[in-house]
Residue, then its C-alpha position, 0 to 999 in steps of 0.5 A: x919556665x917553672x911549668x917546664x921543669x915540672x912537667x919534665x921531672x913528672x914525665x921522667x919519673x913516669x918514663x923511669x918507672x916505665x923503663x924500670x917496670x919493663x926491666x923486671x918484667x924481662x926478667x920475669x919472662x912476663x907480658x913486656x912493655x912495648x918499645x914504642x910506649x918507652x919511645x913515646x915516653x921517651x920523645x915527651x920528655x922523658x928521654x933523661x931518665x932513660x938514657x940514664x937507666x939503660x947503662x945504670x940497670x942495663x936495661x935495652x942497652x945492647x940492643x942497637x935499634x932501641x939505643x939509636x933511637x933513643x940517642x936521635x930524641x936525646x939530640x932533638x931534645x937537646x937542640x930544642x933546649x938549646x934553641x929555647x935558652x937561646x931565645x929565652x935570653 
């Protein structure tokens, strides 16, 4: 259990530089992240941070596509959580 909380505050500081770096590249007209590198970020585990950060700096947040995707790994990613909770106890 401790490795699993590890392993998603490293992820999610990962995915919220990620997002973050992204964010100020759009900004700047450079070269972006891709979306599929943020989703992959994002199904690991770092959906969290994410989800967080796309209302906070208002990053991919009117873009539809990249919201319902986000919002179907967050309700997997619940419903993983809750079922190992579950089983745990």
């Amino acid at each position: 259990m401790k490795f699993a909380i590890t392993y998603l505050i490293i992820i999610n500081i990962l995915a919220s530089i990620l997002f973050c770096v992204d964010k100020r590249r759009a900004t700047k007209n450079k070269r972006r992240i891709p979306e599929s590198i943020l989703h992959l970020f994002e199904l690991v585990g770092g959906i969290f941070s994410v989800i967080f950060l796309m209302f906070i700096i208002r990053h991919k947040n009117q873009k539809m596509s990249y919201k319902l995707i986000s919002f179907v790994i967050l309700a997997l990613w619940i419903f993983f959580i809750v079922v190992a909770i579950y089983n745990y106890y």
